[in-house]
C-alpha positions in Angstrom: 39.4 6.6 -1.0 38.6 3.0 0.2 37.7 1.7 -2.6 40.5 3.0 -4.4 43.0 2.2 -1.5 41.5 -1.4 -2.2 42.0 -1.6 -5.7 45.0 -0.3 -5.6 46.4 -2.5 -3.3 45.1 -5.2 -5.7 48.0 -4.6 -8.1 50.4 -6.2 -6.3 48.7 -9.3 -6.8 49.5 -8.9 -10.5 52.5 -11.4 -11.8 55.6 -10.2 -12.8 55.8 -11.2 -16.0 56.5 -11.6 -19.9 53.7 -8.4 -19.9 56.1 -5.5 -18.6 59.7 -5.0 -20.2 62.5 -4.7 -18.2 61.6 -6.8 -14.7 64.0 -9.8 -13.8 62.7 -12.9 -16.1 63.3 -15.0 -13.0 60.5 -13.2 -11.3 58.1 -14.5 -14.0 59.8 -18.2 -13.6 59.1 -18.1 -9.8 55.9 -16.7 -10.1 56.6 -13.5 -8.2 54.1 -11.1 -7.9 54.6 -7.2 -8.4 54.1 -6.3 -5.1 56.5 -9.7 -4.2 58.9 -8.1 -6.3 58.9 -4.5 -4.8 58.8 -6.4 -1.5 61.8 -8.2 -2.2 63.4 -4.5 -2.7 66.0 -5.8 -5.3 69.3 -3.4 -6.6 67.7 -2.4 -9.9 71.7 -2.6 -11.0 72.4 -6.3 -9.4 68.5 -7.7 -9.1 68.2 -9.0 -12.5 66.3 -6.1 -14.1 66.9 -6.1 -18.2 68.0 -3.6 -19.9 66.4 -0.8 -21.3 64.4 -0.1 -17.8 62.7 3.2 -16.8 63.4 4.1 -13.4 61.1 6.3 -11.5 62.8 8.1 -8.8 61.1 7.3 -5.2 62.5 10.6 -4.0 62.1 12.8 -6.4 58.4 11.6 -7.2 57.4 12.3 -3.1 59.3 15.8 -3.8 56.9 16.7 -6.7 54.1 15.5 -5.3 54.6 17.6 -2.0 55.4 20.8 -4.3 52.2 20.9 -5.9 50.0 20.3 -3.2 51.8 22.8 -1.2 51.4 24.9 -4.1 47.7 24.9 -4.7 47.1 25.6 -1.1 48.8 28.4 -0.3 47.1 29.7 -3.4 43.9 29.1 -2.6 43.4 26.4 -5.5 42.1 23.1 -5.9 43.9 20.4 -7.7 42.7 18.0 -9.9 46.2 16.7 -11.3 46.3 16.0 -15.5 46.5 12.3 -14.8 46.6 11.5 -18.8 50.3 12.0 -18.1 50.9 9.0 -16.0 47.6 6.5 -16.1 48.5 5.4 -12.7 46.5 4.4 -10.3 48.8 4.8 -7.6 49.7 7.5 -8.4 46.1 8.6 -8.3 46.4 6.9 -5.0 49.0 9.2 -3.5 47.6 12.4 -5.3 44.6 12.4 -4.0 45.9 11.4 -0.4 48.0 14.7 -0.8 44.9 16.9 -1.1 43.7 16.5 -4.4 39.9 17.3 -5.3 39.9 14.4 -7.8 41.6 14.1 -11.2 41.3 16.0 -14.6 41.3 13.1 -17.9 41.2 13.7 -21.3 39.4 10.8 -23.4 36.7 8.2 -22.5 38.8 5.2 -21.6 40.7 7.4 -19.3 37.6 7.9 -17.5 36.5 4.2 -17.2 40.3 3.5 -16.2 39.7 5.7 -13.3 35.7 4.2 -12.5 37.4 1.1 -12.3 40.2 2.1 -9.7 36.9 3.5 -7.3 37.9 7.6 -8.5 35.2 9.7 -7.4 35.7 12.6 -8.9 36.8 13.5 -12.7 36.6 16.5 -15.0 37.0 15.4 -18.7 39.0 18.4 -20.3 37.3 17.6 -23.1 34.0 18.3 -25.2 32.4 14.3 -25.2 30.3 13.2 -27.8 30.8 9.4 -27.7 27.2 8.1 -27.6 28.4 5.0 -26.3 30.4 6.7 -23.9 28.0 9.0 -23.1 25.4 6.0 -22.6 27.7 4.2 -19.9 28.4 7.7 -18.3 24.8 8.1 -17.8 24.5 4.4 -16.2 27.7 5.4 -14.1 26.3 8.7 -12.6 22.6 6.8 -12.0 24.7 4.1 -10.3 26.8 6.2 -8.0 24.9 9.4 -6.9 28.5 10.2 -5.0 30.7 10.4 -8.7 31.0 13.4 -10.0 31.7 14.1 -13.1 32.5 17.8 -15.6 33.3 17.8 -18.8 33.4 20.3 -21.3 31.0 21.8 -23.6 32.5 23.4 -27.2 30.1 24.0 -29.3 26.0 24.0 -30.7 27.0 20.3 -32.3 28.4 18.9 -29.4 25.8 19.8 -26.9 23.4 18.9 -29.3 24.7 15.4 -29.9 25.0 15.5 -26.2 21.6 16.0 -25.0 20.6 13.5 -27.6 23.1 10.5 -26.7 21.8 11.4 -23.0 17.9 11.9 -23.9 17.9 8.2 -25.5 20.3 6.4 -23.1 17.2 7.6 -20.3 19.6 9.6 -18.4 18.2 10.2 -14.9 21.1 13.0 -13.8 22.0 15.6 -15.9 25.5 16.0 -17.2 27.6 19.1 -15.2 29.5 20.6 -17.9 31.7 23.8 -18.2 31.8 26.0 -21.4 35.4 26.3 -23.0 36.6 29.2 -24.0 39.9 28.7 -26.5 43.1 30.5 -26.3 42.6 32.5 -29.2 42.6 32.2 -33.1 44.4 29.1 -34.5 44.6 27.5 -30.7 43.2 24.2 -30.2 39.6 23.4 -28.9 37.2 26.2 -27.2 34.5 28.4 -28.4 36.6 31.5 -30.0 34.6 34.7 -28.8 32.4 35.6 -25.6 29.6 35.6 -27.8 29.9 32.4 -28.7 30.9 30.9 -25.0 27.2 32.6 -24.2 25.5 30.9 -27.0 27.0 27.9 -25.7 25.9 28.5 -22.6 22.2 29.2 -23.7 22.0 25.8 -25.6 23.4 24.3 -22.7 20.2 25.6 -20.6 17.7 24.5 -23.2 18.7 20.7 -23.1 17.4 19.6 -19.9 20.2 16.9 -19.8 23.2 19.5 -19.4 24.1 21.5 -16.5 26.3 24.6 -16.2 28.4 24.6 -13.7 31.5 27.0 -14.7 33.9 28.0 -17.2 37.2 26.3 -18.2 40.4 26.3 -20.9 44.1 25.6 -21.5 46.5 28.4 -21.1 49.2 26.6 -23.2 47.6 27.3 -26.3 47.6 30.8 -26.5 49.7 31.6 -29.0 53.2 33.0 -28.8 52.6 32.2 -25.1 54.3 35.3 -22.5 52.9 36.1 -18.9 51.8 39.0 -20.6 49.6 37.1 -23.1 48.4 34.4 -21.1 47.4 36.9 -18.3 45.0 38.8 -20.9 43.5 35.7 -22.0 43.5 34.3 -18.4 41.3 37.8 -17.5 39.1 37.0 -19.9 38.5 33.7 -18.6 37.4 35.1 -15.2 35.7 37.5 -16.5 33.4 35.7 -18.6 32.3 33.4 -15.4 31.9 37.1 -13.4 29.5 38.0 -16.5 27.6 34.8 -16.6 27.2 34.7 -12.8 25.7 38.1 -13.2 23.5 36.9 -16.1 22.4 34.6 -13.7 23.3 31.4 -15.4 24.8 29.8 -12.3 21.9 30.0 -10.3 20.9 27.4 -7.7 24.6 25.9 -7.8 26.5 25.1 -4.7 29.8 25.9 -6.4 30.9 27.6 -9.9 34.0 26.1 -11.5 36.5 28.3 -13.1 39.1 25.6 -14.3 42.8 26.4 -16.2 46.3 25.1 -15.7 48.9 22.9 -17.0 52.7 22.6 -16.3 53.8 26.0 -17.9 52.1 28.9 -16.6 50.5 27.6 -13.4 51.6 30.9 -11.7 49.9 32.7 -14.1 46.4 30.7 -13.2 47.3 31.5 -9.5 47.3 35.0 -10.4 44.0 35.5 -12.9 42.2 33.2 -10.2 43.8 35.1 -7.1 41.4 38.4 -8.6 38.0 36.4 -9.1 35.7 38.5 -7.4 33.1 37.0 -4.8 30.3 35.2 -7.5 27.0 34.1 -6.1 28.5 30.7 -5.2 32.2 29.7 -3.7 34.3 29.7 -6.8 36.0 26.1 -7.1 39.2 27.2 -8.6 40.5 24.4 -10.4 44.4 23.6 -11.4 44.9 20.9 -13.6 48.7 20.4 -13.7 49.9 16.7 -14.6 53.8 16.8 -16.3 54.6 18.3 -12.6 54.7 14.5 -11.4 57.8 13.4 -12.7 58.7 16.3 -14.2 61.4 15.8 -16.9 65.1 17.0 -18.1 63.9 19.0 -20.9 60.9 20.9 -21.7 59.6 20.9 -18.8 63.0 21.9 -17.0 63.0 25.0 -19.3 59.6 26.2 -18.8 58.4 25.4 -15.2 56.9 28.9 -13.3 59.7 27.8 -10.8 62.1 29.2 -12.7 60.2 32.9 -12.7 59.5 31.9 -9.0 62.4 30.0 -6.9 60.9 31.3 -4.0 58.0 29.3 -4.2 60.1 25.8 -4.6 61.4 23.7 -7.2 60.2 20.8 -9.3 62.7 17.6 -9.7 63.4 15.0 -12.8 62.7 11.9 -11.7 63.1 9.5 -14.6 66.2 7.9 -16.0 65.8 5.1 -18.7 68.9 2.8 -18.5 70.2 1.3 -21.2 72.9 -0.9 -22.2 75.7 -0.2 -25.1 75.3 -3.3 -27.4 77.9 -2.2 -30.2 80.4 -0.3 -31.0 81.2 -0.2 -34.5 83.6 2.5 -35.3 85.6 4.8 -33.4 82.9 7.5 -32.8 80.3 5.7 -32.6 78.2 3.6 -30.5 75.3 1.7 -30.1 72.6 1.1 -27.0 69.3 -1.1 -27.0 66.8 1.6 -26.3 64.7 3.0 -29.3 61.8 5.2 -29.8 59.7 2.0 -28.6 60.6 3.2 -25.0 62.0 6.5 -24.8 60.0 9.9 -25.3 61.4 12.0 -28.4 58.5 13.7 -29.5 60.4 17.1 -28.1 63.8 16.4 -27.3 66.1 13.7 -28.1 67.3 11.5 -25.0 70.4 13.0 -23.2 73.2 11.0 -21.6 73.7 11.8 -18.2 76.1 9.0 -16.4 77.7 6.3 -17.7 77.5 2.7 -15.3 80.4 -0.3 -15.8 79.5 -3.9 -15.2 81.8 -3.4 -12.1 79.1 -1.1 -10.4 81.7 1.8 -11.3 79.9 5.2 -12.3 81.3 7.9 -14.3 79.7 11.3 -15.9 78.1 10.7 -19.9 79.9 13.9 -21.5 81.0 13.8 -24.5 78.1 11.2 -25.4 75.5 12.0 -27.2 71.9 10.3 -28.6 71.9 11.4 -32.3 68.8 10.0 -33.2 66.8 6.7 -32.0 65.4 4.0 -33.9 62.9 1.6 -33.1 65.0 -0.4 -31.0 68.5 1.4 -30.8 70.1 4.6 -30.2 72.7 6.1 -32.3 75.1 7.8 -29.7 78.0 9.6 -31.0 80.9 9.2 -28.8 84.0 12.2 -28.7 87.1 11.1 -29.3 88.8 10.1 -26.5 85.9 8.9 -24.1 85.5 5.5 -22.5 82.5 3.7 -23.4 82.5 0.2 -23.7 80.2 -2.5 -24.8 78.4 -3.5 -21.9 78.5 0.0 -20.0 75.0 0.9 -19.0 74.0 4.6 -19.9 71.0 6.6 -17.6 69.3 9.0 -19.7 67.9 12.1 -19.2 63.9 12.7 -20.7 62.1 15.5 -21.8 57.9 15.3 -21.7 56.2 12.8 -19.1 53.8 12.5 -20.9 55.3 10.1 -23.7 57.4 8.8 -21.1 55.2 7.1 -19.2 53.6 5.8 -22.3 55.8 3.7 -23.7 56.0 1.7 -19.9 53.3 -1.2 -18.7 55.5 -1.3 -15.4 57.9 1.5 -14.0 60.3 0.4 -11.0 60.2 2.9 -8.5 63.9 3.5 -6.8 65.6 4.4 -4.2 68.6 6.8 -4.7 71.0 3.6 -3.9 68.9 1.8 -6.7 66.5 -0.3 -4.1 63.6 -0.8 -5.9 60.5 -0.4 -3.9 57.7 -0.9 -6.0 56.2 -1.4 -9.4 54.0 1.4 -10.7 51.4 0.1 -13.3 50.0 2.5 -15.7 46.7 1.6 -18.0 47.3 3.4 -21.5 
């Protein structure tokens, strides 16, 4: 955590500049630093912020995090947060100093994002067959003894172009990987049948350059997903790491991983992994939640466990773009200067929550609507009779973190008064 603590703190060094949309353009001109900035805890309203700007809520985002590392423990599960969704470092940070066993990434640079930030421990949720990434992985785990690293294995091709990527890059440690198992016909990656997840599991054994250590997969794409659904497939998941521990495939291990989980049906993995019975090794149960974060106003709102659950807590949108009404046409009809360049729409359109005056005045959206986005613009459609003048600023509701934080270099995080008190820098 030191070294990450250290590179982190780092950040703030970075200038505040032309590079990340939306922060006050006298920053750059006085050569303020991100962390002077956050330090100078400007009103993201009054401080010279530009509009559109993402705001990442600094209460909201503590909230989240505390949820799901209360979650995991009083589940018995481990957490290695999705952190594809934000690419933040400290974000990392703060999730691993809430309990976190390390982080789950899905592609090669995401991994060497995270080497560089001092991460110690990553499971790629993905088969890798990057020789050149496969190469500097080797170097990285002869370098580090401490890293550890999982990916996944999917099938005879991939371990094959594994071992052989490994075998000629002289790799000294072998390469702990877990077997996936797919959500069913027509889902995405994952061996399809348990016969296959074994054959994967004995090339895996004759490489010398592999190691099995467990059993993973992705809930979310079983198809036509119900509790009902994902709770057969998540039983067969279990069952096939109770079947190869009694093949003896896990032996000499200090720890077998059994690894599902994303935003949708966590409660469901806290259920399958709940009934895992005692294997020859402690069973690290592995959640790999990431859109829980930030959460969002959209898909996420609609399918959170929360919602089957209450009792267990609640997650909490924390993002709001703001953006600023640059024409008005016609009656009916509006313009704003945020686009598809920084808002997500690859599930829901944008939604108009509050409306902001140049006098600091605020006033609810309703009866303002995004109809579609373009690059650069949003079309709202305005009822008759609403107030909306050029000018007005408009905070918008998100659906998928994911794309959200995508589309933003550098995220203000704020205060519910609109203090900003820091700069979150993401690495996509």
């Amino acid at each position: 955590m030191a070294a990450l603590d250290d590179a982190v703190a780092r950040l703030a060094d970075e200038p505040a500049d032309h590079r990340f949309k939306g922060l006050p353009p006298d920053a750059a001109v006085s050569g303020t630093t991100l962390g002077g900035l956050a330090a100078e805890r400007r009103s993201l309203f009054t401080g010279g912020f530009t509009s559109p700007v993402l705001a990442l809520s600094a209460e909201r985002l503590e909230h989240n995090l505390a949820t799901l590392a209360g979650y995991a423990a009083r589940h018995g599960l481990t957490f290695a947060p999705h952190s594809k969704t934000h690419m933040a470092p400290q974000l990392i940070a703060r999730q691993l100093a809430g309990g976190a066993w390390g982080v789950t990434l899905a592609v090669p640079h995401q991994v060497r994002v995270a080497r560089a930030f001092g991460v110690q421990r990553i499971l790629l949720a993905n088969e890798l067959v990057d020789a050149a990434a496969l190469r500097w992985l080797a170097d990285e785990l002869d370098r580090d003894p401490d890293f550890r690293f999982v990916c996944y294995v999917d099938s005879p091709r991939g371990v094959s172009l594994m071992d052989e990527a490994l075998r000629a890059a002289g790799a000294r440690r072998p390469l702990d990987v877990v077997v996936e198992l797919g959500a069913g016909e027509g889902a995405r990656t994952g061996a399809r049948t348990e016969a296959e997840c074994a054959a994967l599991a004995d090339a895996v054994a004759a490489t010398g350059t592999l190691r099995l250590v467990g059993v993973a997969g992705y809930e979310g794409e079983v198809p036509g997903p119900t509790l009902e659904n994902v709770g057969a497939w998540l039983e067969r998941l279990t069952a096939l790491a109770v079947t190869f521990d009694k093949a003896g495939r896990f032996a000499g291990l200090d720890e077998i991983m059994v690894s599902a989980g994303g935003s949708a049906w966590f409660d469901a993995v806290a259920d399958a992994f709940a009934g895992i019975p005692a294997l020859s090794a402690p069973t690290l149960k592995l959640l790999r939640s990431g859109a829980y974060v930030s959460h969002d106003d959209g898909h996420y709102r609609e399918v959170t466990p929360f919602n089957r659950r209450p009792e267990e807590g609640g997650l909490q949108a924390a993002f709001t773009l703001w953006t600023q009404v640059i024409s008005r046409p016609e009656p009916g009809q509006a313009f704003a200067n945020a686009g598809k360049r920084d808002a997500a729409y690859d599930l829901e359109l944008p939604v108009p929550r509050v409306v902001r005056g140049l006098d600091g005045s605020t006033r609810s959206a309703q009866g303002i609507t995004v109809a579609s986005l373009s690059d650069q613009h949003a079309w709202l459609h305005v009822d008759e009779g609403v107030t909306l003048d050029v000018g007005d600023w408009i905070g918008l509701a998100l659906s998928h973190p994911c794309t959200i934080f995508d589309k933003w270099k550098a995220i203000p995080l704020v205060e519910a008064d609109g203090t900003v008190v820091d700069v979150i820098h993401t690495f996509f």
